[in-house]
N, C-alpha and C positions, 0 to 999 in steps of 0.2 A: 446579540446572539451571533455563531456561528455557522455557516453548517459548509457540513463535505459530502461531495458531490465525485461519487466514483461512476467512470464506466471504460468500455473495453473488453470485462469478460465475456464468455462465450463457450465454444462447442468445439475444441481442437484434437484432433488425431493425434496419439504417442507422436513424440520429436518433434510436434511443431511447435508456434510461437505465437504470443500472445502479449499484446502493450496495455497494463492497462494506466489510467490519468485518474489524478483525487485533486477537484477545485476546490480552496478554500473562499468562503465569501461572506464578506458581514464586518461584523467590529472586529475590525486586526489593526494591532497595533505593530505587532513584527509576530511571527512565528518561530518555535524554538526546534526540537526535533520534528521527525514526521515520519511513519514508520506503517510497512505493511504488515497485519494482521492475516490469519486464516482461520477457520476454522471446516471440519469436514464431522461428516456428520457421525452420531455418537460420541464426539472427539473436543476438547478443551479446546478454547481461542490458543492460537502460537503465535509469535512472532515470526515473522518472513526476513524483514528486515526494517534496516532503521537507518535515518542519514540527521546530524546534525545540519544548523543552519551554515555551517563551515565547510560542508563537505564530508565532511568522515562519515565510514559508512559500515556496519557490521550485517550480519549475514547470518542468520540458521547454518547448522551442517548441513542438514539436505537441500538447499540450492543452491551454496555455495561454487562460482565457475557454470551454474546456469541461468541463475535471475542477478539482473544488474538494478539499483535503485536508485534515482536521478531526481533531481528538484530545479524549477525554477522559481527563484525567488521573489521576480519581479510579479511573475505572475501567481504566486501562492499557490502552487500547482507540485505536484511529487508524482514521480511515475515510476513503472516496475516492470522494466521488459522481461521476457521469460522466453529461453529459449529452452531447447528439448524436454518439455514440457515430458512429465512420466503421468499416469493416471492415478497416482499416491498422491499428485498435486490438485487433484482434483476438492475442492473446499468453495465456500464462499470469502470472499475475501474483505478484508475491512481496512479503511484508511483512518492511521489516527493523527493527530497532532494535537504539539503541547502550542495555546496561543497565547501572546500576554496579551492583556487587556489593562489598561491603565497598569495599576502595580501588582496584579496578579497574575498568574501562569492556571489556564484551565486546557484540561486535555477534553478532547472534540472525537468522537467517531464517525464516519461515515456510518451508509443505510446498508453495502454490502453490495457485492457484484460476482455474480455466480462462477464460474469458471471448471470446467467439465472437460477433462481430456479422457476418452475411449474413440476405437474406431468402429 
C-alpha cells in the first residue's frame, strides 16, 4: 500500500502565499507523474497541476504565473507554492500520483488539505 500525506493548507488573506507538501510512503518502487487536484464546494475535482518525474510541468489557466509545482524525488515528496492567492482558490486540495509497483502503475490520492483564502 501507499499512502499521501498532504499538509500546509490553511486560512490566508487575498495575495498572500501558501506552500503546500504531499509525502508519498509505503511500497514505491519509482513514482511516475504527481499532480495537484482541487476541488471547491459544489464544484467537480480540477486539476491544479501536474509535473512529470522529468520535470515537465503543466498548469490550469487560472494559476498559471501564480502557483509553481516542484518535486523531490529522493524524498517522494511534490509541493505547490501559491502565491497571490485570490479567494476563487479557495477549495480543498488533493495530492495524487501515478506509483509503479512491481509491473504495474496505480494512481494514489491523498486525504485532502483545506485551503481558505478571505480576509
Amino acid at each position: 500500500q501507499v499512502q499521501l500525506v498532504e499538509s500546509g493548507g490553511g486560512l490566508v488573506q487575498p495575495g498572500g502565499s501558501l506552500r503546500l507538501s504531499c509525502v508519498a510512503s509505503g511500497s514505491i518502487f519509482s513514482i511516475n507523474a504527481m499532480a495537484w487536484y482541487r476541488q471547491a464546494p459544489g464544484k467537480e475535482r480540477e486539476l491544479v497541476a501536474a509535473i512529470t518525474s522529468g520535470g515537465s510541468t503543466n498548469y490550469a489557466d487560472s494559476v498559471k504565473g501564480r502557483f509553481t509545482i516542484s518535486r523531490d524525488n529522493a524524498k517522494n515528496t511534490v509541493y505547490l507554492q501559491m502565491n497571490m492567492l485570490k479567494p476563487e482558490d479557495t477549495a480543498v486540495y488533493y495530492c495524487n500520483a501515478d506509483v509503479l509497483q512491481g509491473p504495474l502503475m496505480y494512481g494514489y490520492w491523498g486525504q485532502g488539505t483545506q485551503v481558505t483564502v478571505s480576509s
